[in-house]
One Martini backbone bead per residue (centre of mass of N, CA, C, O) as a GRO file, in nm:
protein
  211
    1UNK     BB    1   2.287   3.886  -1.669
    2UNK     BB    2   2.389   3.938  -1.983
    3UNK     BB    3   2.445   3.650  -2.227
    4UNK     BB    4   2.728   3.712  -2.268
    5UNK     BB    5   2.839   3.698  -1.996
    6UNK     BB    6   2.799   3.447  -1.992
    7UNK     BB    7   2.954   3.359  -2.286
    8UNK     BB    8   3.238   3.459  -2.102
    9UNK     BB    9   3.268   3.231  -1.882
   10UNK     BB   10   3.471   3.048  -1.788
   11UNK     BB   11   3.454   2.663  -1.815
   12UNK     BB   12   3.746   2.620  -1.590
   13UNK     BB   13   3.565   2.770  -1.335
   14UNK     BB   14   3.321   2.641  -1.319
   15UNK     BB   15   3.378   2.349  -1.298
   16UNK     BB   16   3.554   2.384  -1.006
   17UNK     BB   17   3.303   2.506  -0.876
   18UNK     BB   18   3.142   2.243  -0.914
   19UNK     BB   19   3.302   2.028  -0.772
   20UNK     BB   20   3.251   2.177  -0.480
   21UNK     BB   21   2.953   2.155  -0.476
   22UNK     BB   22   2.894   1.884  -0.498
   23UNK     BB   23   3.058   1.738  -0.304
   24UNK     BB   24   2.928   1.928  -0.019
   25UNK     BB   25   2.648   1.824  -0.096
   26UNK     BB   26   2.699   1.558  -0.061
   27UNK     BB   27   2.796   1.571   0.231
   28UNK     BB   28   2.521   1.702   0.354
   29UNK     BB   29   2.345   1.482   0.260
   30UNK     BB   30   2.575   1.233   0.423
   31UNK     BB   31   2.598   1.282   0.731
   32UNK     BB   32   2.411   1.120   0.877
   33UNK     BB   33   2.477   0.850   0.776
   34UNK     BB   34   2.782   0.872   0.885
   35UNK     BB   35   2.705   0.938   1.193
   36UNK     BB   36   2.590   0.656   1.248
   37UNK     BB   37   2.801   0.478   1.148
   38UNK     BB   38   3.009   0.595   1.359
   39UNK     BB   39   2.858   0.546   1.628
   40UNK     BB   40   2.835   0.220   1.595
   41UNK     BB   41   3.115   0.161   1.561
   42UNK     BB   42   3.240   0.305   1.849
   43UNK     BB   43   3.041   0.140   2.030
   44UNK     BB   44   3.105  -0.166   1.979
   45UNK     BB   45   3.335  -0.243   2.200
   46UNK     BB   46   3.164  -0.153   2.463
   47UNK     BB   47   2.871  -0.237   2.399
   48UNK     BB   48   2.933  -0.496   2.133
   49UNK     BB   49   3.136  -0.723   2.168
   50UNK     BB   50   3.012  -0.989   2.076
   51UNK     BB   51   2.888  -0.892   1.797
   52UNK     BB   52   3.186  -0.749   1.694
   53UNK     BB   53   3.302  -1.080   1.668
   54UNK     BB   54   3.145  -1.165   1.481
   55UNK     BB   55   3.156  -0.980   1.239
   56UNK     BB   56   3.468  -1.025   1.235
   57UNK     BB   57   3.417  -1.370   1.163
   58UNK     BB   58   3.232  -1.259   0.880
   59UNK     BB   59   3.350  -0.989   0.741
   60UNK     BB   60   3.159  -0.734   0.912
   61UNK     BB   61   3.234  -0.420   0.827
   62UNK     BB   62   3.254  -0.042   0.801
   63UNK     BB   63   3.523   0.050   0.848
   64UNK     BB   64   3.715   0.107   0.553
   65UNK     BB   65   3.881   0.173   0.248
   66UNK     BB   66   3.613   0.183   0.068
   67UNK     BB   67   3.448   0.428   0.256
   68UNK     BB   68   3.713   0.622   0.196
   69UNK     BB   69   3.757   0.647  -0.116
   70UNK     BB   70   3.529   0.841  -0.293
   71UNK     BB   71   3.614   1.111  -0.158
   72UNK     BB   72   3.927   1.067  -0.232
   73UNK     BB   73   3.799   1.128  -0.562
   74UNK     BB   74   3.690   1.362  -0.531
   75UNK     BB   75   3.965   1.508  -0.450
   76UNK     BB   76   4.142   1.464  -0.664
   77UNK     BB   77   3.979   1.580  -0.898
   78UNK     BB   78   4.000   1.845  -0.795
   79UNK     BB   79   4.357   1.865  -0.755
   80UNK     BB   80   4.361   1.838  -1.072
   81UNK     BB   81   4.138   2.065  -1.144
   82UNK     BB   82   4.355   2.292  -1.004
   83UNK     BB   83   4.609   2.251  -1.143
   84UNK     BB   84   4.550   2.251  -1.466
   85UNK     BB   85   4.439   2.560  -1.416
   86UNK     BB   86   4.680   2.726  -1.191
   87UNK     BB   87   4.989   2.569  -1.278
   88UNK     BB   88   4.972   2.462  -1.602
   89UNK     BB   89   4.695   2.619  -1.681
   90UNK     BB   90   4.614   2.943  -1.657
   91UNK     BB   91   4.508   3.052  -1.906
   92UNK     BB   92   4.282   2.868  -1.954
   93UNK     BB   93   4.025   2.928  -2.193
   94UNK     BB   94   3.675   2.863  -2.226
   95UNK     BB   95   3.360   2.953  -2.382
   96UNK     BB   96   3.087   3.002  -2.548
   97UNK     BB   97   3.167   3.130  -2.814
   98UNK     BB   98   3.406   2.914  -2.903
   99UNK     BB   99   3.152   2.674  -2.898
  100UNK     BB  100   3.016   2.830  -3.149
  101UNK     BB  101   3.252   2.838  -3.358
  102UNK     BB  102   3.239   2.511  -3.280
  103UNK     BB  103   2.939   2.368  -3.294
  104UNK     BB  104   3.020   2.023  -3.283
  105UNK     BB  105   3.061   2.026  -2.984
  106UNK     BB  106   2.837   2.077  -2.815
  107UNK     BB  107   2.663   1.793  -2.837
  108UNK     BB  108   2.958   1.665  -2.649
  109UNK     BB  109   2.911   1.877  -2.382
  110UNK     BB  110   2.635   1.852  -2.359
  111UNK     BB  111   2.598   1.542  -2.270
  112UNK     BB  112   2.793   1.509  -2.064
  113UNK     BB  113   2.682   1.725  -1.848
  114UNK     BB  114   2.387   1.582  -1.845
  115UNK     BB  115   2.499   1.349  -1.684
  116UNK     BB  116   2.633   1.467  -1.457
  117UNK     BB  117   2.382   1.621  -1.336
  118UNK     BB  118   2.200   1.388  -1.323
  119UNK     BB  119   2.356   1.190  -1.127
  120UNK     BB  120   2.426   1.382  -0.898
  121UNK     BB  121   2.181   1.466  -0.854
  122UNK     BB  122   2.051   1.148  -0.767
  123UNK     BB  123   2.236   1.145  -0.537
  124UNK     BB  124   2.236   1.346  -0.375
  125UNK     BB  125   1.884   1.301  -0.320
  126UNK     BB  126   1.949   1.022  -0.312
  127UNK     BB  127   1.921   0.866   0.049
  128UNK     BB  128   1.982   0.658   0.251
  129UNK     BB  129   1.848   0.534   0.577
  130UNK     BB  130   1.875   0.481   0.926
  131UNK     BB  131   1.786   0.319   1.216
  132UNK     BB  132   1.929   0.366   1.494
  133UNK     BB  133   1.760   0.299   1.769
  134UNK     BB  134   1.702   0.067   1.663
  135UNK     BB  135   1.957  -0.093   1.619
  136UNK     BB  136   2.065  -0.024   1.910
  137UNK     BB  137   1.806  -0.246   2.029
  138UNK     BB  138   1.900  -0.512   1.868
  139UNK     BB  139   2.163  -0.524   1.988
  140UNK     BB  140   2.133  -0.543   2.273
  141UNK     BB  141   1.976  -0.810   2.241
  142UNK     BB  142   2.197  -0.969   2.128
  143UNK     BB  143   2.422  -0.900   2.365
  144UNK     BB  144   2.261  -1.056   2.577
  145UNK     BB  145   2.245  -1.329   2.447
  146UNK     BB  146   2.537  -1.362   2.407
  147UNK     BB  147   2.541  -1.336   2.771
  148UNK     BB  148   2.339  -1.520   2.831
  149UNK     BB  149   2.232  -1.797   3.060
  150UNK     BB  150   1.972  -1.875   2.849
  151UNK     BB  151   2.110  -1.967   2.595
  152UNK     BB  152   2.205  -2.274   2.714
  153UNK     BB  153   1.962  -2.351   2.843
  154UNK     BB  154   1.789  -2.332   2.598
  155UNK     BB  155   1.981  -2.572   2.436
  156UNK     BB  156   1.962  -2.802   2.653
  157UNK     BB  157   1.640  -2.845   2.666
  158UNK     BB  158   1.642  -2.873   2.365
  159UNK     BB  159   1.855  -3.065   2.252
  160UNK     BB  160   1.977  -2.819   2.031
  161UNK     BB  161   1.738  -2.705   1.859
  162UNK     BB  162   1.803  -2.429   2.051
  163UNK     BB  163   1.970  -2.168   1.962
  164UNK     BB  164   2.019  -1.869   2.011
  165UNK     BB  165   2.330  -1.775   1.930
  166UNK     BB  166   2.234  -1.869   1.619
  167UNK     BB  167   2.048  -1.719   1.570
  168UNK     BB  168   2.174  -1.459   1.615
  169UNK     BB  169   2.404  -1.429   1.455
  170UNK     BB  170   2.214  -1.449   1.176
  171UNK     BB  171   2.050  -1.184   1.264
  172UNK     BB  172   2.301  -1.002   1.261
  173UNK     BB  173   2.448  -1.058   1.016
  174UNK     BB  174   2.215  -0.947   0.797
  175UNK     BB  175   2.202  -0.677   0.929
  176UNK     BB  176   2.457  -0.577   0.848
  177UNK     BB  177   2.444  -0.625   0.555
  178UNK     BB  178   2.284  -0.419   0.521
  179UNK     BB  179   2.387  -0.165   0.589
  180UNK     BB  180   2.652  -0.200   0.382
  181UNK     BB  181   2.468  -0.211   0.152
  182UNK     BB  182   2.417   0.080   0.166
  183UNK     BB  183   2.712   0.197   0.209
  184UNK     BB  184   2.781   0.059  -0.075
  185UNK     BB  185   2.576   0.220  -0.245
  186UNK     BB  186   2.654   0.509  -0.174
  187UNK     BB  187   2.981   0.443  -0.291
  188UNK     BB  188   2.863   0.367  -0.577
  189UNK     BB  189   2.787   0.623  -0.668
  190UNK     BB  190   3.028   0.830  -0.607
  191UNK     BB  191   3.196   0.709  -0.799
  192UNK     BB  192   2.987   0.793  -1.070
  193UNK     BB  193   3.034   1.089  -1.016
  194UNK     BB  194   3.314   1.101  -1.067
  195UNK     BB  195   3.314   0.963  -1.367
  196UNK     BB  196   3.155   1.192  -1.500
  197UNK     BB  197   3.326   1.427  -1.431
  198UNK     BB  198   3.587   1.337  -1.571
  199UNK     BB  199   3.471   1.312  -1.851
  200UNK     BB  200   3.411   1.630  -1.869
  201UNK     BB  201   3.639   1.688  -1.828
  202UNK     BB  202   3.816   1.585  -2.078
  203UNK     BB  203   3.668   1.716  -2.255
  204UNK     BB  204   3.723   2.016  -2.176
  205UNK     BB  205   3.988   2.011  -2.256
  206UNK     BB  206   3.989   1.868  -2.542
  207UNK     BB  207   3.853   2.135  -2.653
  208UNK     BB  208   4.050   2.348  -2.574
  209UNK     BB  209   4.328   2.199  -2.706
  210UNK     BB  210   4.127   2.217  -3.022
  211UNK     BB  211   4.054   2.552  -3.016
   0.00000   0.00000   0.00000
């Protein structure tokens, strides 16, 4: 494809093209660790009732409106920027061209990308995981002992000193909330993506709508 061809390609059919790509390859890259963290939350009520007890006494939960939030900004931004290019505004074209005649845009509208596209891959590839079997193992003796006649009698034998249930209840709370926080982490990324997105979207237009 030669130079010219690059520098005629619309560049609000490409941003939309882009948003599309990110969105998925974020999605296919953090496919695993939402299907962790979604068999964890599904089996919790029948594998680990006493355990998910405890969680949801301490206000430690996996799935609220937090966690698809970040991808519904992601839904949004997309949504948004398919009616402005196709329904608001069909004929809006920007190419490369149009940018050399007005050089000052240049380094204003490059800017914003390299920092897209830099937030974007290191989202994309820096992803958190977690070790489900060793999870659900950890849950199990939780489970075990929140539910064992010898968490009490260890309690009476050692005149209350040794208490195995309040034991197990704050490593328990430790491990959620460890966890929490990784998914936590993961979806405050997803958000400072949708909002680099959001600016560049903006400079473009806004480059538009002043060309």
């Amino acid at each position: 494809m030669a130079m010219h061809e690059y520098l005629s390609l619309n560049l609000i059919n490409v941003f939309t093209f882009y948003l599309w790509a990110a969105f998925f390859l974020s999605m296919c890259r953090r496919l695993s660790q939402y299907r962790d963290f979604a068999q964890l939350a599904v089996n919790m009520p029948n594998r680990w009732p006493k355990v998910l007890r405890n969680m949801q006494k301490h206000g430690v939960l996996f799935m609220t409106w937090a966690t698809i939030r970040p991808a519904g900004v992601a839904l949004v931004l997309i949504c948004l920027q398919m009616i402005c290019s196709k329904v608001i505004w069909p004929r809006a074209i920007i190419n490369g061209h149009d940018l050399l005649s007005e050089w000052w845009v240049l380094p204003i509208l490059g800017l914003c990308a390299l920092l897209m596209v830099s937030v974007d891959g290191y989202g994309i590839f820096r992803v958190g995981k977690i070790d489900r079997k060793e999870t659900e193992k950890y849950l199990d003796e939780a489970e075990h002992w929140l539910s064992s006649w010898k968490a009490p009698l260890i309690q009476t034998v050692t005149f209350g000193y040794i208490n195995p249930r309040v034991m197990v209840d704050t490593e328990v709370r430790k491990a959620m909330e460890q966890g929490n926080t990784l998914l936590q982490s993961t979806f405050w990324w997803m958000s400072l993506q949708s909002g680099v997105r959001l600016l560049f979207g903006i400079c473009l237009w806004t480059c538009w709508a002043m060309l």
